[in-house]
DRENZA-327895 format. One record per residue (C-alpha): x, y, z; residue in one letter; residue number from 1. Coordinates in steps of 0.2 Angstrom, whole numbers. Each point is the difference from the previous one (the first is absolute). Last residue first. Layout:
{rec {X, Y, Z}, "A", NUM}
...
***
This chain:
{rec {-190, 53, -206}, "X", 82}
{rec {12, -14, -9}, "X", 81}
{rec {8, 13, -10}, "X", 80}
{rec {6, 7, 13}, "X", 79}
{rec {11, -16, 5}, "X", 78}
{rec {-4, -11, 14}, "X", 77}
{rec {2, 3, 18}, "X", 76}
{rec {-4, 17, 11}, "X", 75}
{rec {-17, 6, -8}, "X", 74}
{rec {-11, 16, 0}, "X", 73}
{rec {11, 9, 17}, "X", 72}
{rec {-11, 16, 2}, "X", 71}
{rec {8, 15, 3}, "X", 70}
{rec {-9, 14, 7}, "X", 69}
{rec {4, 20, 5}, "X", 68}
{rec {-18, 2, -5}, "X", 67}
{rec {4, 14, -14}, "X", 66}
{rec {16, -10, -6}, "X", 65}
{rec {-9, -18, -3}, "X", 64}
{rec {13, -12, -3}, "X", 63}
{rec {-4, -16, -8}, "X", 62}
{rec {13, -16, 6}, "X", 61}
{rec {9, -15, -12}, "X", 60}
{rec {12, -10, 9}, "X", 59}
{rec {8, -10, -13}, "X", 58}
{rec {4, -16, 0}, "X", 57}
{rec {8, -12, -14}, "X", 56}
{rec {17, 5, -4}, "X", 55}
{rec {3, 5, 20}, "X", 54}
{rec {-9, 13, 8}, "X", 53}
{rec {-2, 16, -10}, "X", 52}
{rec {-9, 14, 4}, "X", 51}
{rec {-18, 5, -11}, "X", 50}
{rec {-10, 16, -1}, "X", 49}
{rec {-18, 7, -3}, "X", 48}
{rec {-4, 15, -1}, "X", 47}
{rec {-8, 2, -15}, "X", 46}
{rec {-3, -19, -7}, "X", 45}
{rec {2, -1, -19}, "X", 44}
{rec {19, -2, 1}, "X", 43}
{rec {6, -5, 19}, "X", 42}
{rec {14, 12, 8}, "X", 41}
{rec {17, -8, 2}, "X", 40}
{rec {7, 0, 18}, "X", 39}
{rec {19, 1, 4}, "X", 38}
{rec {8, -9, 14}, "X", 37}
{rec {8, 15, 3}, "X", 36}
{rec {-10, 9, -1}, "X", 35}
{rec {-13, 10, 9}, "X", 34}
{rec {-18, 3, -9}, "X", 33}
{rec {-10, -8, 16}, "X", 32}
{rec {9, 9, 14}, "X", 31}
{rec {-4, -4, 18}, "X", 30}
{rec {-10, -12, -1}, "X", 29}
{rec {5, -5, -17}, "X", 28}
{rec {19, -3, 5}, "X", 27}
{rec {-7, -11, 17}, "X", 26}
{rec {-13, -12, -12}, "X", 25}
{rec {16, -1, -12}, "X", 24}
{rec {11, -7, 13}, "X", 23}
{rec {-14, -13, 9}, "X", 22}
{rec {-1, -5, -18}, "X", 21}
{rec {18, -5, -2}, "X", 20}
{rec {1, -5, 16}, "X", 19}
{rec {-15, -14, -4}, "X", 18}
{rec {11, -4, -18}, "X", 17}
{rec {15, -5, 11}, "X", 16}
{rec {-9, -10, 13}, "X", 15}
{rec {-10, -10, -12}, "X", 14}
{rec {-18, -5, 6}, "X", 13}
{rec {-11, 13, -10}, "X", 12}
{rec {-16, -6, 0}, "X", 11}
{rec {-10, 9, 13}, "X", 10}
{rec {7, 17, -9}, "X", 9}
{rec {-8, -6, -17}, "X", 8}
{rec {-15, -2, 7}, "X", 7}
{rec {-2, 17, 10}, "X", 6}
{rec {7, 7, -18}, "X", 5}
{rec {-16, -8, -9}, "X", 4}
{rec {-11, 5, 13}, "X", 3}
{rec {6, 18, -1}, "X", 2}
{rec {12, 9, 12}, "X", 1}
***
């Protein structure tokens, strides 16, 4: 995970939205393109993806096929506050 998402996972104290996450970290391990809950991929980023939360929070992660790699960019706050 990056610093930013290391962050964001210390601050989540909701139960609900701390499933949520611990849902979409199992999915991506296993299978990050799976849906449902469907993904939407970033504009201007290659490979870069975002899942929905809530209205606010998305979990926005980077895959890197060729390492077998994803890296979790940031958990709370919408993409366009990366």
């Amino acid at each position: 995970m990056s610093k930013r998402a290391t962050e964001d996972a210390n601050k989540i104290t909701k139960k609900q939205l701390q499933d949520k996450v611990k849902a979409l970290f199992s999915i991506l391990q296993y299978d990050p393109y799976k849906t449902p809950p469907y993904f939407e991929k970033l504009r201007g980023v290659e490979n870069k993806y975002s899942r929905r939360l809530n209205n606010k929070d998305r979990l926005v992660y980077e895959i890197f096929k060729d390492q077998n790699l994803i890296i979790i960019k940031s958990i709370l706050g919408h993409y366009d506050d990366n």
